[in-house]
C-alpha positions in Angstrom: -42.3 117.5 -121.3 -42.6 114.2 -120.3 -44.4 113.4 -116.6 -43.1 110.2 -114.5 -45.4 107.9 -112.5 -44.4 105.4 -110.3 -45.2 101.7 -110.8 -46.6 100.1 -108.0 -46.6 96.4 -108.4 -47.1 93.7 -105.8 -45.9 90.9 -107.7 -43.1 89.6 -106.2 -39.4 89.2 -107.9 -40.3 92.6 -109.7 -38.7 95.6 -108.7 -40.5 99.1 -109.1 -40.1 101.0 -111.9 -41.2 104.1 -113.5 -43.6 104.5 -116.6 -43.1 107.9 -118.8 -46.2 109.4 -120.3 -46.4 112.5 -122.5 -48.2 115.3 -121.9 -49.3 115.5 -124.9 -50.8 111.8 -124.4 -51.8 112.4 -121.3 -54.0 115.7 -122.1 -55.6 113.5 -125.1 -56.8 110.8 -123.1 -58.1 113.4 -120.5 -60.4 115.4 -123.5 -60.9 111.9 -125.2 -62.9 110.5 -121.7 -64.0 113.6 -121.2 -65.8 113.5 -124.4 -66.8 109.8 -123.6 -68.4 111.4 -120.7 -70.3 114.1 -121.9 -71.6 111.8 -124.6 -72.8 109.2 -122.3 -74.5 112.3 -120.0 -75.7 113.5 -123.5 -77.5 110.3 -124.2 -78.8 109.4 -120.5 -80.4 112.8 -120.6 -81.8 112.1 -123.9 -83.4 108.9 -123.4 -84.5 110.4 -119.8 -86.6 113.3 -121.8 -87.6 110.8 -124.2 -88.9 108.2 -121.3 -90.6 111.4 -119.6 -92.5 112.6 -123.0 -93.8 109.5 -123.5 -94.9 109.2 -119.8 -96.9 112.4 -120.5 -98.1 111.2 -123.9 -99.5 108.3 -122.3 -101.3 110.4 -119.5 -102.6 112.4 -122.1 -104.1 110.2 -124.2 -105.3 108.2 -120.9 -106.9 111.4 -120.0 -108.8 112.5 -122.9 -110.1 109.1 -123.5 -111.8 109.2 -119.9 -113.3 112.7 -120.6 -114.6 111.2 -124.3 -116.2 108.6 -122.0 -117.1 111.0 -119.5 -118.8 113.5 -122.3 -120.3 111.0 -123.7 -121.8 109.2 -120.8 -123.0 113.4 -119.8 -124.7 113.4 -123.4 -126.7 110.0 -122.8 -127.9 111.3 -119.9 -128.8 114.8 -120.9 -130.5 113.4 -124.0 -132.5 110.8 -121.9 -133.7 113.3 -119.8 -134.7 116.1 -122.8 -136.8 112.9 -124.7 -139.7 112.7 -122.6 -140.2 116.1 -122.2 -139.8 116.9 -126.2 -141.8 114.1 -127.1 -144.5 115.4 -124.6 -143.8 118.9 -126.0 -144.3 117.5 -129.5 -147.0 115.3 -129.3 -149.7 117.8 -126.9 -148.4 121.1 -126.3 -147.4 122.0 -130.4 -151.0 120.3 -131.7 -152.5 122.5 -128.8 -150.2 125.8 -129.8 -150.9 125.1 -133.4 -155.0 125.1 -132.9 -154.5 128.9 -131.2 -152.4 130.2 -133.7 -154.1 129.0 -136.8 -157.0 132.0 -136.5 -153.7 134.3 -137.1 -152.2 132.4 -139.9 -154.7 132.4 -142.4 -155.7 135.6 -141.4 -151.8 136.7 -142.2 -152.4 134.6 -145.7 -155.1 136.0 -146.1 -154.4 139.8 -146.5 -152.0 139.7 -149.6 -155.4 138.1 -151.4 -157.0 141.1 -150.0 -155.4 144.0 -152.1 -155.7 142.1 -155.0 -159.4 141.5 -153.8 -162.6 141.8 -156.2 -166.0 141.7 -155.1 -165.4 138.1 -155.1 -165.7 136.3 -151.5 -162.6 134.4 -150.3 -163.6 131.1 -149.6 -162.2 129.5 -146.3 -162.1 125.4 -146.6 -161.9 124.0 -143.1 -162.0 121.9 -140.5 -165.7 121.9 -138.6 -163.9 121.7 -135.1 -161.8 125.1 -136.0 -164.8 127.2 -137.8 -165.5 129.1 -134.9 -161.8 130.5 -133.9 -161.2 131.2 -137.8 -164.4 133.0 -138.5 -164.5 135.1 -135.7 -161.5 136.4 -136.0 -160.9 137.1 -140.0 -164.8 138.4 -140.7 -163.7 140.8 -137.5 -160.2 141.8 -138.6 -160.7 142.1 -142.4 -164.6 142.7 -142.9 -164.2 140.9 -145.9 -167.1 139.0 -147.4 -166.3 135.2 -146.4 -167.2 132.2 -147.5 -167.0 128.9 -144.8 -166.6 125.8 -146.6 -166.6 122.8 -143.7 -164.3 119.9 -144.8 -164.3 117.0 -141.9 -161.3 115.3 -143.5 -158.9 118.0 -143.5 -157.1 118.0 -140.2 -157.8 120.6 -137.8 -154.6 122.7 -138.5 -155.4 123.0 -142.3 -157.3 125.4 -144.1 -157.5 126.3 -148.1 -157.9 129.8 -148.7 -159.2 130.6 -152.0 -160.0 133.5 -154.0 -160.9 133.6 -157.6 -158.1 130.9 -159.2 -155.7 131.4 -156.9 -155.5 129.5 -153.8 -153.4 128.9 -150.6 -152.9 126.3 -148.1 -152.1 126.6 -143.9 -151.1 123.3 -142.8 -150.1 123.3 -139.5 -151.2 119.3 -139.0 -147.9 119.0 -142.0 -145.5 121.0 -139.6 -146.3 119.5 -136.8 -145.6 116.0 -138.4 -142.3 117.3 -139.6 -141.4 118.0 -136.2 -142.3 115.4 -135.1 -140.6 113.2 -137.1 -137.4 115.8 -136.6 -137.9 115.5 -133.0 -137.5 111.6 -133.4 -135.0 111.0 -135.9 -132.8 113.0 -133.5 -133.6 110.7 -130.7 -133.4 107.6 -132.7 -129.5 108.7 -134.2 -128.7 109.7 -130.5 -129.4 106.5 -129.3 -127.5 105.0 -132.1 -124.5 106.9 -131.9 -124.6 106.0 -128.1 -124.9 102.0 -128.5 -122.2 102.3 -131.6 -119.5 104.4 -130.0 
């Protein structure tokens, strides 16, 4: 079936005419743009999603590097106001704790030498300065015979404990140093980490 249009021309000396098209021909180029169509919707949607995922990428990543920032600038802060206080913690109040707890300590080294106890005295080598918590409290909680051995250079948070040939040492003074040291090594790779990224 064929399907007549009419020519309009405005050329003059020409007289109108009429142009035949198929059907057939006709319905091809109507899918044929059609498809043209669709493909070019097809891609303009496509390179819209595209644009808008990499819009959002881009926000992301600008986002998560201002809360790195943020975190880390929260950390430098938190840390610089925990130093003081840790360092004065470490430096005063652990020497002090140490000095009341020692008494205890050799006390609790103390009484697995005590079943294996002869008539032997356990010998206590110590600092002068701490001879009066210690003894007072292990010759009152053991009533073991006791032996007091002053020692001015041992620190005041170390005392030997011997009985017979076997011996054991309480060193506090050691701990406390290995805090310490803990305490600012942490502080020192903080800092580090901070100035370095």
């Amino acid at each position: 079936m064929a399907l007549r249009l009419e020519v309009f021309e405005t050329s003059a000396g020409k007289s109108s005419s009429t142009v035949t098209v198929e059907a057939d021909a006709l319905e091809e180029e109507r899918l044929e743009a059609f498809d043209k169509g669709y493909a070019a919707g097809w891609d303009d949607a496509t390179a819209s999603q595209a644009d808008d995922q990499a819009r959002i990428r881009a926000d992301l990543a600008r986002h998560l590097q201002s809360l790195s920032f943020t975190h880390a600038e929260a950390r430098a802060h938190v840390l610089s106001a925990l130093k003081p206080l840790l360092l004065e913690i470490v430096s005063h109040l652990l020497p002090e704790t140490a000095r009341a707890t020692l008494a205890p300590l050799v006390l609790d080294a103390l009484m697995p030498l005590a079943e294996t106890m002869t008539d032997q005295p356990i010998v206590l080598v110590l600092n002068p300065a701490v001879r009066p918590a210690v003894e007072s409290l292990v010759g009152q909680a053991t009533g073991m015979p006791l032996d007091l051995k002053e020692e001015p250079s041992l620190g005041e948070g170390q005392v030997y404990i011997r009985l017979g040939t076997e011996e054991a040492l309480v060193d506090l003074d050691r701990a406390i140093t290995d805090i310490a040291k803990a305490v600012h090594g942490f502080f020192d790779l903080a800092e580090k980490e901070i100035q370095h990224g």
